[in-house]
VOKOLDREN-69776 format. One record per residue (C-alpha): residue in three letters; x, y, z; residue number from 1. Coordinates in pm, 1 decimal. Layout:
<sites>
[ALA [X Y Z] NUM]
...
</sites>
This chain:
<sites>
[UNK [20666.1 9027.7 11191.6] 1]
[UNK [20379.9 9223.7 11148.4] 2]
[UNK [20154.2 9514.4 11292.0] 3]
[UNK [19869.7 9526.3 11501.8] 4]
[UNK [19803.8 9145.8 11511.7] 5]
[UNK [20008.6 8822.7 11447.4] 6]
[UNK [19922.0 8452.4 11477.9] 7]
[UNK [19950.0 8419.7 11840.7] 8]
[UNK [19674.5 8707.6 11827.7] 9]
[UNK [19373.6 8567.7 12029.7] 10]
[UNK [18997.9 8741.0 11902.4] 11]
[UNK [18635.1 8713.9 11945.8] 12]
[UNK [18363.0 8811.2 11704.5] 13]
[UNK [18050.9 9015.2 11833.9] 14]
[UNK [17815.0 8973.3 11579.0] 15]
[UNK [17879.2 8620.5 11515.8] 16]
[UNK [17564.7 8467.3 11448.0] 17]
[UNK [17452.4 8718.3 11152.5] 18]
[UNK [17481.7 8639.3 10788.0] 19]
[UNK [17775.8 8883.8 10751.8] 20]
[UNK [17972.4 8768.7 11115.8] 21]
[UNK [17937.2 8439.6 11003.3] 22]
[UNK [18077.8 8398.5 10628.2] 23]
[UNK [18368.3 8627.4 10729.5] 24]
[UNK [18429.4 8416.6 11050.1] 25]
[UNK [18466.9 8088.6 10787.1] 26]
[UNK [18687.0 8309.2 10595.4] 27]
[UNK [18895.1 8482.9 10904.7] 28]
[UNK [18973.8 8130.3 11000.9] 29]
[UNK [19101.6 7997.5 10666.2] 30]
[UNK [19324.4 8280.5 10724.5] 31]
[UNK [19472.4 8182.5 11036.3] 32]
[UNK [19279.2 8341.1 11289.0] 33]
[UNK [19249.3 8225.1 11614.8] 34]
[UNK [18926.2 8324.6 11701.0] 35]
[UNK [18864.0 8211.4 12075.4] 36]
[UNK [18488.7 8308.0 12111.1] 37]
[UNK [18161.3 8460.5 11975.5] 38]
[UNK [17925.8 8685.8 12091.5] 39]
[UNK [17548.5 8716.2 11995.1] 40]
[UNK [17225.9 8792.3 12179.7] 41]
[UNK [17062.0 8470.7 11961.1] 42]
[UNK [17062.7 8260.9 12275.5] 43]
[UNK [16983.0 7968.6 12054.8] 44]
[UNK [17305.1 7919.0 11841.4] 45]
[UNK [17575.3 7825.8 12042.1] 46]
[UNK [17843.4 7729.1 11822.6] 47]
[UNK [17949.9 7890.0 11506.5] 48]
[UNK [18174.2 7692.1 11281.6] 49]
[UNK [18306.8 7526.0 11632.1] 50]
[UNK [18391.4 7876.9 11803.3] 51]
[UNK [18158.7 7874.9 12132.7] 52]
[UNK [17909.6 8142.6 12095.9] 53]
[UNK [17825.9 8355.9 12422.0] 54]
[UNK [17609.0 8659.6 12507.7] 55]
[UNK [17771.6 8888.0 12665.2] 56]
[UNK [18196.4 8979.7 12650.7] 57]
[UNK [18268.7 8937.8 13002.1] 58]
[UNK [18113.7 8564.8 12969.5] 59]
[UNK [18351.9 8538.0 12681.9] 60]
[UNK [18630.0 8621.9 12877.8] 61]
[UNK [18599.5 8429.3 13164.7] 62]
[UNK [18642.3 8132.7 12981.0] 63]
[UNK [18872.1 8243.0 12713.3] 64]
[UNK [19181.9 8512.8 12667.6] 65]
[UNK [19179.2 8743.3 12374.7] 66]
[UNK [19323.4 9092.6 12289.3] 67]
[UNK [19089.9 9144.7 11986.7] 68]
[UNK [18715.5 9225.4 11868.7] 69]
[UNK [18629.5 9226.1 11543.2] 70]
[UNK [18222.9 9406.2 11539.0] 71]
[UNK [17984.9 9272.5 11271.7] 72]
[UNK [17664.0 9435.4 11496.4] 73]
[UNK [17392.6 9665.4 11304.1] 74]
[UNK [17497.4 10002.3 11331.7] 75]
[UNK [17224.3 10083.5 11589.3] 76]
[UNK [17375.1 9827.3 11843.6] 77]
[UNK [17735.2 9915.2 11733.9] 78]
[UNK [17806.6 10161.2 11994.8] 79]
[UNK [17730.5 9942.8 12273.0] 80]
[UNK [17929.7 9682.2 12123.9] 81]
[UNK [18240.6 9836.3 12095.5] 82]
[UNK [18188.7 9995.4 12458.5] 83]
[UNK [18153.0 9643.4 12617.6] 84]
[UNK [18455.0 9522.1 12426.4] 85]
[UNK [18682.3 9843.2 12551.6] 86]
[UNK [18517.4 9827.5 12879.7] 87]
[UNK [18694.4 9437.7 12898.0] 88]
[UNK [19020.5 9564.4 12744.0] 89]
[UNK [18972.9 9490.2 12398.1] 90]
[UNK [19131.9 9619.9 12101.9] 91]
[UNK [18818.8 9632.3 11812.7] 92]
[UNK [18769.3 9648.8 11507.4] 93]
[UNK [18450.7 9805.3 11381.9] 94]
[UNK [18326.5 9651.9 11047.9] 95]
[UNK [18025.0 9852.8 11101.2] 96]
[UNK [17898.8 10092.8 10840.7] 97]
[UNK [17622.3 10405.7 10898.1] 98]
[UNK [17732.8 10493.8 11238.3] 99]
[UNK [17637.7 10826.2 11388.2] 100]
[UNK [17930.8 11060.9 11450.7] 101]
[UNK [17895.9 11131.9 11818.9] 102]
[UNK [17883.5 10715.8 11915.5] 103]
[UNK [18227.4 10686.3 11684.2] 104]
[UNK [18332.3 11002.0 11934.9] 105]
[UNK [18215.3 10854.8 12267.1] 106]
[UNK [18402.7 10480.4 12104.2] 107]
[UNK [18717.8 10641.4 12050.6] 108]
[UNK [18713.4 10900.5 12337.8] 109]
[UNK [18692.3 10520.0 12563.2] 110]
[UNK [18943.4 10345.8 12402.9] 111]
[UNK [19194.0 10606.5 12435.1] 112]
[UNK [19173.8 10667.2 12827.2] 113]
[UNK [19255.0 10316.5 12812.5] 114]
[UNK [19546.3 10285.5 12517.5] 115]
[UNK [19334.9 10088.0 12331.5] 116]
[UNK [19337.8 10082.0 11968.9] 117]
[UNK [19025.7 10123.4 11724.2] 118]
[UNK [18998.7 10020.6 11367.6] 119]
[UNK [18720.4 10170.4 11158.3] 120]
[UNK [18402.1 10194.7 11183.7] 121]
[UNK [18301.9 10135.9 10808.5] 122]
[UNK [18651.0 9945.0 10711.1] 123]
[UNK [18739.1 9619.1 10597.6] 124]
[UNK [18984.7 9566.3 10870.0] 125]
[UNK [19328.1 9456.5 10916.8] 126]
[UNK [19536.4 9151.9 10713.1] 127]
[UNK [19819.8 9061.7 10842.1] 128]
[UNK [19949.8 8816.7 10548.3] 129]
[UNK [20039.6 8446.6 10651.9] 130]
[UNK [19950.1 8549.1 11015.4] 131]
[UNK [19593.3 8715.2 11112.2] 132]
[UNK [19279.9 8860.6 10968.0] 133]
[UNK [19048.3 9066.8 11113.9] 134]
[UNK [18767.4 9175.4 10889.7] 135]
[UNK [18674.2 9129.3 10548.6] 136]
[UNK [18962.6 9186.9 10315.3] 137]
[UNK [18929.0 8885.6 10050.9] 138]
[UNK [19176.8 8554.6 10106.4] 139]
[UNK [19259.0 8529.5 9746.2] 140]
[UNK [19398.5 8860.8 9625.0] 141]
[UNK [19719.5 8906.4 9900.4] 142]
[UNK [20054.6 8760.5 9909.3] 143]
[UNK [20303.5 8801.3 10133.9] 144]
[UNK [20537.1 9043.9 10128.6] 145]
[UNK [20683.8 9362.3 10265.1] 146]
[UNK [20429.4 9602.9 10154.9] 147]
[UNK [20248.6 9804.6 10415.6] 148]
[UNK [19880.8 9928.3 10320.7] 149]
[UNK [19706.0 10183.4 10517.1] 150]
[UNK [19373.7 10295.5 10311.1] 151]
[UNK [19049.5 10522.3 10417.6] 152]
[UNK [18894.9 10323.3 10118.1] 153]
[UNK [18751.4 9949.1 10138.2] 154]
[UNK [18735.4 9885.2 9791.6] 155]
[UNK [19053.8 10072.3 9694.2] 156]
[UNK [19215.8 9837.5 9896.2] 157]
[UNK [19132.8 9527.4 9747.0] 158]
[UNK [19201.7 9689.1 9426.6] 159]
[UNK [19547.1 9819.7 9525.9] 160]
[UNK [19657.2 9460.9 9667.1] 161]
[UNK [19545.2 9327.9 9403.9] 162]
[UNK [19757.9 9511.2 9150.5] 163]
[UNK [20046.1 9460.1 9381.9] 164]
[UNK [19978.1 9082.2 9415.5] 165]
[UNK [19978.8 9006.6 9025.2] 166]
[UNK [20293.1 9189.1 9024.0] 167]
[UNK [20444.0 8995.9 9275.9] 168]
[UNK [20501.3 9254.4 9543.3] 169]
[UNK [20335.5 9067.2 9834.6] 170]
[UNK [20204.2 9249.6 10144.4] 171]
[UNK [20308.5 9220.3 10495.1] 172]
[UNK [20017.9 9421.7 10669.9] 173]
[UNK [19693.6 9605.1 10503.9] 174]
[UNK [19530.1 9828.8 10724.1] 175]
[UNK [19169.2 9950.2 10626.3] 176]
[UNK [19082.8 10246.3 10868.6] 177]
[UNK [18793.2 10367.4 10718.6] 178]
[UNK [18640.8 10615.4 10517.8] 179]
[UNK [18392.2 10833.1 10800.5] 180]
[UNK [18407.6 11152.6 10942.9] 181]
[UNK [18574.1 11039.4 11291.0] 182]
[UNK [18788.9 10726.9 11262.7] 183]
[UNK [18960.5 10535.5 11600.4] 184]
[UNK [19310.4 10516.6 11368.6] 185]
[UNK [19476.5 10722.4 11147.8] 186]
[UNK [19751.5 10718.6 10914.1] 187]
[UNK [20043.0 10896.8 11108.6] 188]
[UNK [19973.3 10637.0 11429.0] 189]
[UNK [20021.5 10324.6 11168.1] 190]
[UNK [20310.9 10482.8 10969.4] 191]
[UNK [20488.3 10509.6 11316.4] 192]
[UNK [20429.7 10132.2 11357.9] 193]
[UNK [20520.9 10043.6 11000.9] 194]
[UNK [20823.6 10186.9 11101.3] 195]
[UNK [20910.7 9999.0 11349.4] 196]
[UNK [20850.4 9720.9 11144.7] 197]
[UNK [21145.1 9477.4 11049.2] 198]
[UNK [20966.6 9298.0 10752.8] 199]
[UNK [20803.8 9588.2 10576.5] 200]
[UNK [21023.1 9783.0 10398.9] 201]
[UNK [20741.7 10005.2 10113.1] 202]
[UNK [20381.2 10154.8 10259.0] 203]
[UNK [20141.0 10228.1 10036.0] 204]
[UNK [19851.8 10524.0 10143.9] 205]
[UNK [19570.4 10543.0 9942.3] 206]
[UNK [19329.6 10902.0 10053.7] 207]
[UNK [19053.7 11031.1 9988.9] 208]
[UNK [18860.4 11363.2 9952.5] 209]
[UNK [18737.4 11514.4 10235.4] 210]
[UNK [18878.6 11593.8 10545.4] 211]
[UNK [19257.2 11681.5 10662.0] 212]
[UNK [19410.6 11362.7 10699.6] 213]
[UNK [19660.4 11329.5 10448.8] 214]
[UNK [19765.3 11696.3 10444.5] 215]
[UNK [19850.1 11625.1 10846.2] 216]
[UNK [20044.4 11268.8 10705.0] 217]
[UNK [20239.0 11473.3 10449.5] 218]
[UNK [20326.7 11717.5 10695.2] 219]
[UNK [20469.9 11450.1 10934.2] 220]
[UNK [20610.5 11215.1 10694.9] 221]
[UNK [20826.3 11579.7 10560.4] 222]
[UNK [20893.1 11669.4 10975.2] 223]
[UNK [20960.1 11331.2 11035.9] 224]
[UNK [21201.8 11280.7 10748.9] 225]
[UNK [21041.9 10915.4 10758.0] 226]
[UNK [21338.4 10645.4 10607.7] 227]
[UNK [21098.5 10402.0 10424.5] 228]
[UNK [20964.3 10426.6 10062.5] 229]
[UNK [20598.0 10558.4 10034.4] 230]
[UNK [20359.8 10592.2 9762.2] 231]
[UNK [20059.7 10716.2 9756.5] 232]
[UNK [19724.9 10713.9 9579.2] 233]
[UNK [19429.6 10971.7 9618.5] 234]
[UNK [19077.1 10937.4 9478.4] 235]
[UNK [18821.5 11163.8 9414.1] 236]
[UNK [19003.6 11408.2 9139.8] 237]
[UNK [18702.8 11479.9 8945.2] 238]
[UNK [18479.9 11522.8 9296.5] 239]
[UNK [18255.5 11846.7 9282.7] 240]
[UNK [18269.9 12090.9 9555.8] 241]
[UNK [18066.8 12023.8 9893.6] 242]
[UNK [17910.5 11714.0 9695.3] 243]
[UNK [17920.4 11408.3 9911.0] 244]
[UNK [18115.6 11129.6 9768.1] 245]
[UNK [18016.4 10785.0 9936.8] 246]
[UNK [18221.4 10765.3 10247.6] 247]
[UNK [18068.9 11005.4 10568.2] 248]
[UNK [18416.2 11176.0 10557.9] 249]
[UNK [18449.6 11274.4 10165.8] 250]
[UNK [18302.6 11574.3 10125.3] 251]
[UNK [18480.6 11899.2 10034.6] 252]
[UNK [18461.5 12259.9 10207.5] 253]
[UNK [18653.8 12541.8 9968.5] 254]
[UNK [19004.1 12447.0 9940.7] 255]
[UNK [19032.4 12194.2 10206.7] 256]
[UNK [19008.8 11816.6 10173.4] 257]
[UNK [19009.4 11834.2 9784.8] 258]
[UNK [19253.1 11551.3 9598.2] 259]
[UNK [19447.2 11854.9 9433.9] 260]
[UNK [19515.3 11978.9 9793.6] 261]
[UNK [19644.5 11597.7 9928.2] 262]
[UNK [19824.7 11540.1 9613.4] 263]
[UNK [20033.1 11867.4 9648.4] 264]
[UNK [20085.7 11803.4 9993.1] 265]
[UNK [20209.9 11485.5 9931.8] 266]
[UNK [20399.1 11583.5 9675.2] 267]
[UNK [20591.1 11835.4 9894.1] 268]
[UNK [20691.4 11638.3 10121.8] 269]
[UNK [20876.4 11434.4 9826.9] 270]
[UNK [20604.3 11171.4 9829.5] 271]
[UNK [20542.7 11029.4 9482.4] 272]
[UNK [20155.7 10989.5 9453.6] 273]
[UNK [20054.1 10805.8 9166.7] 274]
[UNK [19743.2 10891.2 8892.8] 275]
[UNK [19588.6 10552.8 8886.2] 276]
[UNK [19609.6 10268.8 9143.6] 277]
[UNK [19819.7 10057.5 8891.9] 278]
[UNK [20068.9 10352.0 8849.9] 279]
[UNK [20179.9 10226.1 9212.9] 280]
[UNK [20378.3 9918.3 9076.4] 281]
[UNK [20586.2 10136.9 8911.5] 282]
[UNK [20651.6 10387.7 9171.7] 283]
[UNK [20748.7 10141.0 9432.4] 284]
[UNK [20986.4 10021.5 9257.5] 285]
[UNK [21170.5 10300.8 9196.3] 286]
</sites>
């Protein structure tokens, strides 16, 4: 089992034709993907490694079925992307970086009148280990397992499965939602799926400064009185006030959104948060 996507999962690529949609469509399907279709306004490719290339969605769809979008479309095209997608009752994921808050707004305002899930913008998507990809999370640093990853942080990601990999605790699902102001999924919605979730039995978070996020996870997690183990990991300890740190959502007002503030709450809700990414081995394993 898995969340979000398995390997009956059907998906198209918008974006397809572009250096970026390209290499990680190679790589999506030496992961298993079943990618159905592509979509690109170059009206002179029309095949990308095999996959039928169209130009608009709905032309996509009549000829193929698919639950999934996964967005590799400059971020000034983005918005109208993901709004075709929703519009034909696709899920997406938005690989996306630079988007302008209120298009991320209008995206995610869509897709929830219509119970649609949104993952990202500016993440490396989801990895469902042995089953699906969607995104860019590398093919050579997961193994399967029954460790669930939810992360606001691409990189941190691939670092954290990596550590968990070489110490042979595999992955079942990694989740990268994205490090931005406004984000379509958050980490209390994928905990509640994790949950749910026969064949993972540890999560991994991994937060960052900025924003209120984890303090609302730690809060539910301790309501909750969530059953399986989780760890977490925060960066951005030595981040100076109202200095923005990278990501469009890690910045720090007074005493909100700083890593002392998500490591306390954490911590009182009896989650163990560890100092460095490989302290996590330990802790899930206790």
């Amino acid at each position: 089992m898995s969340i979000l996507i398995n390997k009956k999962t059907r998906a198209i690529v918008q974006g397809i034709t572009g250096n970026h949609g390209r290499f990680n469509t190679l790589k999506m399907l030496e992961a298993g993907t079943k990618i159905v279709a592509g979509v690109s306004k170059n009206r002179e490719v029309k095949y990308v490694e095999n996959i039928p290339v169209y130009l608009t969605v709905k032309e996509a769809l009549k000829k193929h079925k698919a639950e999934w979008s996964v967005i590799f479309v400059p971020a000034k095209f983005a918005k109208d992307a993901a709004i075709e997608a929703l519009e034909n009752n696709l899920n997406i994921v938005i690989i996306t970086e630079e988007m302008p808050v209120h298009d991320v707004i209008e995206i995610v305002n869509i897709a929830n009148k219509k119970n649609l899930t949104v993952i990202g913008p500016n993440c490396p998507g989801i990895f469902s280990i042995g089953e699906s990809k969607l995104g860019i999370i590398p093919n050579n640093i997961v193994k399967k397992g029954d460790v669930g990853i939810i992360s606001r942080s691409g990189t941190l990601t691939y670092e954290v499965i990596s550590h968990l990999s070489k110490n042979n605790l595999g992955q079942s699902t990694a989740v990268g939602i994205g490090g931005d102001m406004v984000i379509g999924s958050n980490f209390i919605k994928l905990l509640k799926m994790f949950e749910k979730d026969k064949d993972t039995k540890r999560i991994v978070i991994v937060g960052e400064i900025g924003g209120e996020l984890e303090e609302k996870t730690a809060e539910f997690l301790k309501k909750s009185k969530f059953k399986k183990n989780v760890v977490a990991y925060i960066t951005g300890v030595s981040a100076q006030e109202g200095k923005r740190m990278g990501h469009a959502g890690a910045i720090i007002t007074g005493n909100k959104g700083t890593a002392a503030s998500k490591i306390k709450a954490f911590e009182s809700a009896g989650i163990k948060v560890a100092k460095v990414p490989s302290e996590i081995i330990k802790l899930l394993k206790h």
